[in-house]
C-alpha positions as CSV (number, residue, x, y, z in Angstrom):
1,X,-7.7,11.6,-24.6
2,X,-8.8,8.1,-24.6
3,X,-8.4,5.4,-21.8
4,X,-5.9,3.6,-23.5
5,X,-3.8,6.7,-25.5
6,X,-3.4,7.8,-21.3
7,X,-2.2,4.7,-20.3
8,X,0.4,4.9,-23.2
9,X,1.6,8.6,-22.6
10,X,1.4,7.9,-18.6
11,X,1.8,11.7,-18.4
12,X,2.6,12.1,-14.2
13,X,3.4,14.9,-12.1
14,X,6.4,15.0,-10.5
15,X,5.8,13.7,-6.9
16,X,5.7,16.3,-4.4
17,X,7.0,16.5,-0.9
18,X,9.5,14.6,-0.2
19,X,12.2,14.0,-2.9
20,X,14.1,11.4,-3.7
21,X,17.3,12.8,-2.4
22,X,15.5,13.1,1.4
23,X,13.7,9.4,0.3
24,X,17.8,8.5,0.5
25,X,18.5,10.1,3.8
26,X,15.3,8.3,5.7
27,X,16.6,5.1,4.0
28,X,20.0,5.5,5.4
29,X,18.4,5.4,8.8
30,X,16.8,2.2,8.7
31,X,19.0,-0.3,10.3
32,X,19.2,2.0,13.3
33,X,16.0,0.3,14.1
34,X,15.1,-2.8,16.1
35,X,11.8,-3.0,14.3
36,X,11.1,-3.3,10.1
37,X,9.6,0.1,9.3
38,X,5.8,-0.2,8.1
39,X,5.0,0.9,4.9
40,X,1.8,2.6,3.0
41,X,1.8,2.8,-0.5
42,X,-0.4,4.4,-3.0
43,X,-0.1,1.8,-6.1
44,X,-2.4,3.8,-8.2
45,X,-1.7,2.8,-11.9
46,X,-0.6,-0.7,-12.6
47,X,0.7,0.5,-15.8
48,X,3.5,1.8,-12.7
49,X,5.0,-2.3,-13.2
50,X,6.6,-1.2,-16.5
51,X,6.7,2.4,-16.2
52,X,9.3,4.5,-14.7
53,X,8.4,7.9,-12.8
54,X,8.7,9.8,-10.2
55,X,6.3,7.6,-8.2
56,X,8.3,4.9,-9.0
57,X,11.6,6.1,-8.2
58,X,10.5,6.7,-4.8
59,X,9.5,3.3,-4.4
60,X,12.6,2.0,-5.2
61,X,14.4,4.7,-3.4
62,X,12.6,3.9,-0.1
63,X,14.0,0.1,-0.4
64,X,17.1,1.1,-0.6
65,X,17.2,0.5,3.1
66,X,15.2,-2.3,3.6
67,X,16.2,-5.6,4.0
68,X,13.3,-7.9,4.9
69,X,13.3,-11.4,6.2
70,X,9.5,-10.9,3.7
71,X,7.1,-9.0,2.9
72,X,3.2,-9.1,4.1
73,X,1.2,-7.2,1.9
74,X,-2.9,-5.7,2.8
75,X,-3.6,-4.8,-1.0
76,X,-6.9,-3.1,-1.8
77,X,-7.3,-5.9,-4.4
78,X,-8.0,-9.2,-2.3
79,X,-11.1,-9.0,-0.4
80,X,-12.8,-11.5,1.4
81,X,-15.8,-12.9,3.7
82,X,-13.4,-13.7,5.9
83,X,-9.6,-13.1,6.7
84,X,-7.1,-15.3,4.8
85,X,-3.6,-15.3,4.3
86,X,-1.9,-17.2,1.7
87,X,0.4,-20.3,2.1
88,X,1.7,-20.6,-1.4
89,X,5.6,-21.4,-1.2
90,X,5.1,-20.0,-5.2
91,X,2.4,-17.5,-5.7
92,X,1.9,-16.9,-8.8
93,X,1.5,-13.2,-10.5
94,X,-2.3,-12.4,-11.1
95,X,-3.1,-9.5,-13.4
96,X,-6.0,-8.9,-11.7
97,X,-7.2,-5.9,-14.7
98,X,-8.6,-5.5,-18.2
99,X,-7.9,-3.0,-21.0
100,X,-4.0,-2.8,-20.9
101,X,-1.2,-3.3,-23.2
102,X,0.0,-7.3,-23.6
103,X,3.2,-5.8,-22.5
104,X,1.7,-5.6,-18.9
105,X,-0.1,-9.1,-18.8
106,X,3.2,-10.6,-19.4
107,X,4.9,-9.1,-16.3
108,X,5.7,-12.2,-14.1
109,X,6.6,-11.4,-10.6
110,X,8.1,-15.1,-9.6
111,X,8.7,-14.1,-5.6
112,X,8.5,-17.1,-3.3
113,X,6.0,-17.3,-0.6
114,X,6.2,-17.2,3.4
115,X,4.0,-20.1,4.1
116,X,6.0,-20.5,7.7
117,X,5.0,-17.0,8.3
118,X,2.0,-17.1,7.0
119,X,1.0,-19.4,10.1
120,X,2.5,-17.1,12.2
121,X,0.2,-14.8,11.2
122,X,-3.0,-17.0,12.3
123,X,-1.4,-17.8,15.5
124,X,-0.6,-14.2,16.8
125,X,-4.3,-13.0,15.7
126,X,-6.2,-14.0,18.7
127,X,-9.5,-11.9,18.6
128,X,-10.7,-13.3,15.6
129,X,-9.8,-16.3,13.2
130,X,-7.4,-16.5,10.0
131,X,-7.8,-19.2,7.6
132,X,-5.0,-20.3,5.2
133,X,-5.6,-19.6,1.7
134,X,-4.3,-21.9,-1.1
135,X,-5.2,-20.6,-4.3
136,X,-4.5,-16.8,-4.1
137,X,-1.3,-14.5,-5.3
138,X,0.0,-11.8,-5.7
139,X,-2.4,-9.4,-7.2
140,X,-1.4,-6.3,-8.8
141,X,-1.4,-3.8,-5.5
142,X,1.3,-6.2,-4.3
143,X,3.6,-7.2,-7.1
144,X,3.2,-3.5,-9.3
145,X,5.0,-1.7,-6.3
146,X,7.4,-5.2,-5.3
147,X,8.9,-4.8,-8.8
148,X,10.2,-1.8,-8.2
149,X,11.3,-2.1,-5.0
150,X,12.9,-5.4,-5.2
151,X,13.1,-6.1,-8.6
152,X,15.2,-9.7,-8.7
153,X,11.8,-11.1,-7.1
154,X,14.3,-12.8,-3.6
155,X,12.4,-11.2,-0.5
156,X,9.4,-13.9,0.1
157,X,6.0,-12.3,0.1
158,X,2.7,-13.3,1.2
159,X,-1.0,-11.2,1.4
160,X,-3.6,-10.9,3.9
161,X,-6.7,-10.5,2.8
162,X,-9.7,-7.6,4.0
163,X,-12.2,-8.8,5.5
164,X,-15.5,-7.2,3.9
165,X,-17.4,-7.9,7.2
166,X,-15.0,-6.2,9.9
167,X,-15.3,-2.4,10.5
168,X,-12.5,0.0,9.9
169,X,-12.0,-0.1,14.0
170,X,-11.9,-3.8,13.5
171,X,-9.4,-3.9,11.1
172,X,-7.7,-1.6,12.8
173,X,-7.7,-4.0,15.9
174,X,-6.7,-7.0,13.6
175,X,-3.6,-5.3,12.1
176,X,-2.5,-4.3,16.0
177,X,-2.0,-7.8,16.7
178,X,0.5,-8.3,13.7
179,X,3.2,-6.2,15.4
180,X,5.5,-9.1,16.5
181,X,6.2,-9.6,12.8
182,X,8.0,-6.5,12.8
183,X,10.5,-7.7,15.3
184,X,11.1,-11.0,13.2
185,X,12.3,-8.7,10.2
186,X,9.1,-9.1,7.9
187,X,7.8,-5.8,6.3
188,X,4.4,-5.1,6.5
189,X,2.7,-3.0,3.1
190,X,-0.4,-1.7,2.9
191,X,-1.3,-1.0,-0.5
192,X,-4.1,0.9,-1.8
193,X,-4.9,4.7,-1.9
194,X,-6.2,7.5,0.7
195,X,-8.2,9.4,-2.4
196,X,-9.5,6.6,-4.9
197,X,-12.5,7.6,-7.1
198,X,-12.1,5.9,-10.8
199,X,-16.0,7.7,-11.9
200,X,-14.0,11.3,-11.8
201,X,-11.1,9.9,-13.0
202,X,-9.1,12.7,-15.8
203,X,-7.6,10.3,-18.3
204,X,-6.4,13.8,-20.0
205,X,-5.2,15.3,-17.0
206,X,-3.4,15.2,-13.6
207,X,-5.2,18.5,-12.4
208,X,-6.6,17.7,-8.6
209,X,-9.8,18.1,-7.8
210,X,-10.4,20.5,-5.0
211,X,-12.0,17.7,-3.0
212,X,-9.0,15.0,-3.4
213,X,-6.7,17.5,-2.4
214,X,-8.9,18.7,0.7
215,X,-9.2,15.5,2.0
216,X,-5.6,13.9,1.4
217,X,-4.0,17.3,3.2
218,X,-6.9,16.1,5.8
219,X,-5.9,12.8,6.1
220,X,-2.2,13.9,6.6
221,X,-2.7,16.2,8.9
222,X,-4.9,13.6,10.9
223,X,-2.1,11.1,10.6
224,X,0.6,13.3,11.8
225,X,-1.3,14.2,15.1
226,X,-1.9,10.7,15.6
227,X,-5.7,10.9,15.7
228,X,-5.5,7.1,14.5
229,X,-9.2,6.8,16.1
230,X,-10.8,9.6,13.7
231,X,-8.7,8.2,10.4
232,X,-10.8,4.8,11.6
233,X,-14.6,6.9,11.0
234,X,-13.3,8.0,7.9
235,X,-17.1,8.9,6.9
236,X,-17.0,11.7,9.1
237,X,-14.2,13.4,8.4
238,X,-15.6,15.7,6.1
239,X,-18.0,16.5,3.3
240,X,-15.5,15.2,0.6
241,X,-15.1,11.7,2.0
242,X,-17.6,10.5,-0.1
243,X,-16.0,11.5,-3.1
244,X,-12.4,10.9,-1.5
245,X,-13.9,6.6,-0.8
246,X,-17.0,6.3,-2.7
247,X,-15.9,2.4,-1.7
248,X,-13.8,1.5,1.7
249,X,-11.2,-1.3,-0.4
250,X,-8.2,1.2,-1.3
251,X,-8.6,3.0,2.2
252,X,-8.1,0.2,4.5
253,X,-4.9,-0.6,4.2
254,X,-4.0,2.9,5.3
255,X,-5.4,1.6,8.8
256,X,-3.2,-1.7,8.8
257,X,-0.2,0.5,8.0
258,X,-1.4,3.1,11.2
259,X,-2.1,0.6,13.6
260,X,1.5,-0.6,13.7
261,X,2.7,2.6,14.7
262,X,4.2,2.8,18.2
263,X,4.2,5.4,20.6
264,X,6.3,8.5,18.9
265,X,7.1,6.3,16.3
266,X,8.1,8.8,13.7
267,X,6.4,9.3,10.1
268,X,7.5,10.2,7.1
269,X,6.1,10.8,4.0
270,X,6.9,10.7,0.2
271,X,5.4,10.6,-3.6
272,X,3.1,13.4,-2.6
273,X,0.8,13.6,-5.8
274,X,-2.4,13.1,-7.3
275,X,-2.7,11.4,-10.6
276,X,-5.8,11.5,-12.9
277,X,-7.1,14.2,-10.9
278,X,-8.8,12.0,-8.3
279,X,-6.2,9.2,-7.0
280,X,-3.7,10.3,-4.3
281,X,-0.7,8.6,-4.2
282,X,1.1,10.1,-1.1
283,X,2.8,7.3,0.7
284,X,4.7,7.0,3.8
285,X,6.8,4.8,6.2
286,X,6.4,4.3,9.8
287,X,9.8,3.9,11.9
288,X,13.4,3.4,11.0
289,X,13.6,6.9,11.9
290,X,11.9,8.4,9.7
């Protein structure tokens, strides 16, 4: 099958794990908390905007709960020399991809922006400087998961960009300093994937590769003990994390979403899959009783 005839048939495997039925009974829970549960997402195909799946159901099943003052997105698809955050009181919807339908360039995500937070985010970082950003959006790895979860567009969002110069241990350290946001109601989402590897992509099948599925079961594991400093040298992991992040940009946010954890801060996780053999899209949220 060719590129384009897979991202027409959008043939997925039903999410493992958690189903959406469970999805509704962690969402229930929410409000119990005094701090916005943090989210990871695996975003995975943007075809996902105008598809409906299970991945996407469980999106929109997990904000059933939610209801955000805004959202602050890390997506895998802004990075940076330097950390930015935008302070667009419109961003506008960048379909930041080639080779899809003309059905999926015309998705317009018209959200409005969080300039006011936005600033808050440069003045609670204190270890290392955040500049506004004026031009940027919302790229896909924001608004392809957004539209599903709030789909009328009326929670505010704004991204943070990753730093290509920080470590992972320093983007770990950045994201700590974020966790007053929580407490003012804004939803933090990283975006991205734990396995990402588009060279051994299967654009005929959704068949795992040993490897991916090694390494995601890893990472969960890893994540459930909270061995948050090991999940930051991902590298050494195992053999497989070189196929698993042959580039560190879909892995990051995974730290961003970690280092907001609290102490026994619960974790729960949902669309437990891998698509095109070599992208996992297991997702999870972080409080709110999970």
């Amino acid at each position: 099958m060719k590129r384009k005839d897979f991202i027409k048939s959008l043939a997925v495997v039903p999410a493992m794990g958690t189903s959406l039925k469970a999805l509704s009974g962690i969402a229930r829970h929410f409000p119990e908390s005094p701090l916005m549960p943090v989210l990871f997402v695996g975003h995975g195909n943007p075809m996902n905007a105008i598809t409906e799946n299970e991945i996407t159901r469980g999106w929109r099943q997990m904000a059933k709960g939610l209801e955000p003052t805004a959202v602050l997105c890390v997506s895998a698809h802004w990075e940076t020399k330097g950390s930015y955050v935008t302070m667009s009181s419109a961003p506008r919807t960048i379909h930041d991809f080639g080779g899809f339908p003309k059905e999926l360039f015309e998705v317009q995500y018209p959200a409005p922006g969080a300039p006011e937070l936005a600033r808050e985010v440069i003045s609670s970082v204190k270890n290392r400087s955040v500049q506004e950003d004026h031009d940027w959006g919302l790229d896909h790895g924001t608004w392809s998961v957004l539209i599903k979860m709030f789909p009328e567009a009326n929670v505010p969002v704004f991204q943070l960009s990753l730093d290509t110069q920080l470590s992972p241990k320093e983007h770990y350290q950045l994201a700590q300093e974020l966790q007053g946001l929580r407490r003012k109601g804004v939803l933090i989402v990283g975006s991205g994937n734990i396995v990402h590897n588009l060279r051994a992509a299967k654009w005929d099948s959704n068949e795992p590769y040993d490897w991916a599925l090694d390494f995601d079961e890893q990472v969960k594991s890893y994540i459930q003990q909270g061995t948050h400093d090991l999940l930051q040298r991902s590298e050494q992991l195992s053999p497989e994390a070189r196929l698993a992040i042959p580039t560190p940009e879909h892995y990051l946010p995974l730290l961003y979403a970690l280092a907001l954890q609290q102490k026994d801060e619960p974790v729960s996780f949902f669309n437990e899959t891998i698509e095109m053999g070599s992208m996992a899209m297991r997702s999870f949220v972080i409080g709110g009783n999970a």
